[in-house]
C-alpha distance (Angstrom), angle and dihedral (degrees) to the residues before:
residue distance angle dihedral
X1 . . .
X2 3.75 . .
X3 3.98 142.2 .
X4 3.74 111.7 -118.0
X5 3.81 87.7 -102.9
X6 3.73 102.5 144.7
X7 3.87 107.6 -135.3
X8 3.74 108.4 -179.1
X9 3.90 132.2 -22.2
X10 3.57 117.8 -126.7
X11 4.17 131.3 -175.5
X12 3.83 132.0 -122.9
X13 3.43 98.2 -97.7
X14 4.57 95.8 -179.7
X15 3.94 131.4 -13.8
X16 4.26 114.0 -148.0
X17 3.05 124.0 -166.6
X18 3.65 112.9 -148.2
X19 4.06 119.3 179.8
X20 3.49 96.4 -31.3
X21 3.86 105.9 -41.2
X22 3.95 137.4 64.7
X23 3.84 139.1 -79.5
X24 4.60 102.6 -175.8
X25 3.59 107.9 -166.4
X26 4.09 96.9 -159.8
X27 4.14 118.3 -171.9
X28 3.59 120.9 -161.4
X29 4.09 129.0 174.2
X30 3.81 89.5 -159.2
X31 3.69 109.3 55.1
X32 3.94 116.1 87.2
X33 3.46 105.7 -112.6
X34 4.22 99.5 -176.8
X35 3.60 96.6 93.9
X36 4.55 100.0 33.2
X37 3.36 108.3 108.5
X38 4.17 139.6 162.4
X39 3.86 106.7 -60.3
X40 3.38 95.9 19.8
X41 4.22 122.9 144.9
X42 4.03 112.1 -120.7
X43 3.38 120.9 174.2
X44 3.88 113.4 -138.1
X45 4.25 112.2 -177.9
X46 3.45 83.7 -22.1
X47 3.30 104.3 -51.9
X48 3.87 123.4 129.3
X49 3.95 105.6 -135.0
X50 3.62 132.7 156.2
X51 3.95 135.7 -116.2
X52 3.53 110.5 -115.6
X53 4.24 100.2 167.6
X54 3.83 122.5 7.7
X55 3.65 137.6 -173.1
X56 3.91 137.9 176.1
X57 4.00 97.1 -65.2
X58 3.99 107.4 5.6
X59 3.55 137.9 43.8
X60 4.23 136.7 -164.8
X61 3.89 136.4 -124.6
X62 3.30 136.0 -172.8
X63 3.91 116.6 -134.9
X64 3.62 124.0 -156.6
X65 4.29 118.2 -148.8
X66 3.92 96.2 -107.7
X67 4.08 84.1 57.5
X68 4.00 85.6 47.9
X69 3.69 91.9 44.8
X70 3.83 98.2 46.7
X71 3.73 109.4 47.8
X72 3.67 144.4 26.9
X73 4.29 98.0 -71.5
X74 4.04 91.5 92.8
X75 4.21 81.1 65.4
X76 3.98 87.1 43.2
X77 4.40 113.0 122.4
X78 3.76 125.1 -179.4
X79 3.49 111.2 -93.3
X80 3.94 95.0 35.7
X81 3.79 120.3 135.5
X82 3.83 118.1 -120.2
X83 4.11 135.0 177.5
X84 3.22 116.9 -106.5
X85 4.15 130.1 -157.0
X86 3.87 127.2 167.9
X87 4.29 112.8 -145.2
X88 3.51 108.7 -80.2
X89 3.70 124.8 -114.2
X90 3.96 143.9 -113.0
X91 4.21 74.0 -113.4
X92 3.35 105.7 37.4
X93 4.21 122.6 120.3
X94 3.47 105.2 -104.7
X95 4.14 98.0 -142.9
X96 3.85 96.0 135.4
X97 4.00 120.4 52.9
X98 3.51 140.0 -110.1
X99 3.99 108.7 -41.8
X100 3.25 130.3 168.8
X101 3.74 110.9 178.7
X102 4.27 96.8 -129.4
X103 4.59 98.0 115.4
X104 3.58 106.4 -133.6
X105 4.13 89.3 -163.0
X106 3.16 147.3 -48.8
X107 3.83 138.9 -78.3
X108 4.06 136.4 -147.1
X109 3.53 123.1 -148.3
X110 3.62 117.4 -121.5
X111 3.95 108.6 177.7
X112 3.86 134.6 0.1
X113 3.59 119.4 -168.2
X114 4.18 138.4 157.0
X115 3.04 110.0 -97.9
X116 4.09 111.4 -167.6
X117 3.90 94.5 -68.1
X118 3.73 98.6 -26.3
X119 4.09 132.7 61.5
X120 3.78 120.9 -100.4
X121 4.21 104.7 -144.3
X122 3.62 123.0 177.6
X123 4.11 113.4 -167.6
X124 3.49 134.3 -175.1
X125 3.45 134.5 -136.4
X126 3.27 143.3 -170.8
X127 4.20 105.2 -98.0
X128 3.89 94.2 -130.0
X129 3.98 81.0 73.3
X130 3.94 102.0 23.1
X131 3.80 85.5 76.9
X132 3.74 92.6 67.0
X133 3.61 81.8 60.1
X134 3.98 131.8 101.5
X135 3.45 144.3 -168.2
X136 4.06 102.2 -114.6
X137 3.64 91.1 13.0
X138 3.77 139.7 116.9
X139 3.75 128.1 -92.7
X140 3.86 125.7 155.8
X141 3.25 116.6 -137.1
X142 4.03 118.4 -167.9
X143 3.70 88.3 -7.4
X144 4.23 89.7 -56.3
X145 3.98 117.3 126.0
X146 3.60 109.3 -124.0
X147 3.72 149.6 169.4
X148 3.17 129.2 -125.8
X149 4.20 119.3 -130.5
X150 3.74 95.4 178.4
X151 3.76 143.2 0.4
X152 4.10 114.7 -167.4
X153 4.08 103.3 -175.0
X154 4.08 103.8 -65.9
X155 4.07 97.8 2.1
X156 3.42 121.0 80.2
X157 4.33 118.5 -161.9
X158 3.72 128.9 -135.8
X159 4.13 141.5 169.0
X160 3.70 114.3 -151.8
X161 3.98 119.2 -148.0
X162 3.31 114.4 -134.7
X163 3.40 97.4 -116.6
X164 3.87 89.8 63.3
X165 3.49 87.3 49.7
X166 3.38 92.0 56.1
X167 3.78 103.8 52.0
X168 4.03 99.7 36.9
X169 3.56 135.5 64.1
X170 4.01 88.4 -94.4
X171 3.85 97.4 103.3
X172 3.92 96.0 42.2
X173 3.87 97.8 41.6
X174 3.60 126.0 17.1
X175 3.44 115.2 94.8
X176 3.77 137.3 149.8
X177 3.72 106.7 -64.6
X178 3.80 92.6 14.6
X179 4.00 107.3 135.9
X180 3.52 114.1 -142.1
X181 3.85 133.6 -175.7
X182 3.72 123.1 -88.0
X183 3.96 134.5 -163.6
X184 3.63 112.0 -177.2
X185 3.69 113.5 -146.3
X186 3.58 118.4 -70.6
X187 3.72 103.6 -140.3
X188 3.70 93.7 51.0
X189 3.96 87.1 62.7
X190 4.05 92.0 54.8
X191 2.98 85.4 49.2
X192 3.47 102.4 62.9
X193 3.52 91.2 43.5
X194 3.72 98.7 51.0
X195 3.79 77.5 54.9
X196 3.90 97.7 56.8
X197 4.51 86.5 56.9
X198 3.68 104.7 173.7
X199 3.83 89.5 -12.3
X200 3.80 93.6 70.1
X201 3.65 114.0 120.8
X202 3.78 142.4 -174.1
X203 4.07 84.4 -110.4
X204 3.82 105.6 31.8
X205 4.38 122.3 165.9
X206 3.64 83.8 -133.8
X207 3.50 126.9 -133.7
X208 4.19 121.8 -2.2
X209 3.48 147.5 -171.9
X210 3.71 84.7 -120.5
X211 4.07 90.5 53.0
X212 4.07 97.0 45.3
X213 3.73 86.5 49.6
X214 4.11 93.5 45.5
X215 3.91 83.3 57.0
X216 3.36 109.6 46.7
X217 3.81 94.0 -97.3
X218 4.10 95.2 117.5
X219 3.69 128.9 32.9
């Protein structure tokens, strides 16, 4: 698990490819390497991936096709810039939210703009996940912790401090039309299934009017 607290940012340092999926060897000067070793869980843009080989600034990961398929990675170059997060621990500060590394899809950019000190961004999303989504709630997007100011249907609204900025990927990457990973929040989607009871199924519409009003939710 972690919390969407960026920790360090890092850079693609080589892409293999190795029968048909991905080992990412990724090198970073600021990330605390005293405690990484093999098997360990490092988030990278969000995604929860594990060290296979380590040395004293970089570490490796293997990357299965669904992981290519269903986030940002199949856009990844050498030299890109990429958040970086270690699992939290038992003792860590809790100052993100609930994050558990596993991308539910992936996001487009639609406008950028300053915003006072802070960045106005507007993303879309597909609208199987954008109901997860709510106005002064959490959402990570590319592994980052964030809240929410706004959602309007599909496009979900956010101002960036400068000090996030400053320490993510945000200033080198994200641009207008750049996609960027997104994991909805995680207690939204127990929800909904606690919801469903013995009506959850494999294929479910999700969360109603009908259902919130069926349990009390709506008067």
């Amino acid at each position: 698990m972690f919390t969407g607290i960026i920790e360090a940012t890092g850079f693609i340092k080589k892409i293999e490819s190795i029968q048909d999926d991905i080992r990412l060897s990724i090198q970073s000067s600021q990330l605390d390497f005293v405690d990484v070793k093999l098997g360990d869980s490092i988030a990278c843009n969000g995604i929860c991936l594990t060290v296979v080989d380590f040395g004293k600034d970089w570490y490796a990961v293997d990357v299965s096709r669904e992981t290519i398929a269903k986030t940002t990675m199949n856009r990844w170059q050498v030299g890109d810039t990429v958040n970086l997060e270690k699992a939290m621990l038992p003792t860590t500060r809790f100052g993100g939210h609930i994050v558990s590394g596993h991308v539910d899809t992936v996001g487009c950019i639609l406008l950028m703009k300053q915003d006072a000190r802070s960045i106005y961004i507007e993303i879309d999303i597909l609208s199987e996940f954008a109901k997860y989504v709510a106005t002064k709630g959490s959402v990570t997007v590319d592994g980052i912790s964030l809240t929410t100011n706004l959602v309007k249907g599909n496009v979900i609204c956010l101002n960036i401090i400068p000090h996030t900025a400053s320490v993510t990927n945000i200033g080198k990457h994200w641009r207008v039309g750049s996609v960027v990973n997104i994991e909805v929040d995680i207690l939204a989607r127990y929800l909904e299934r606690l919801l469903m009871g013995e009506n959850a199924k494999e294929k479910q519409d999700g969360v109603t009017l009908e259902l919130l009003a069926d349990n009390g939710f709506l008067k």
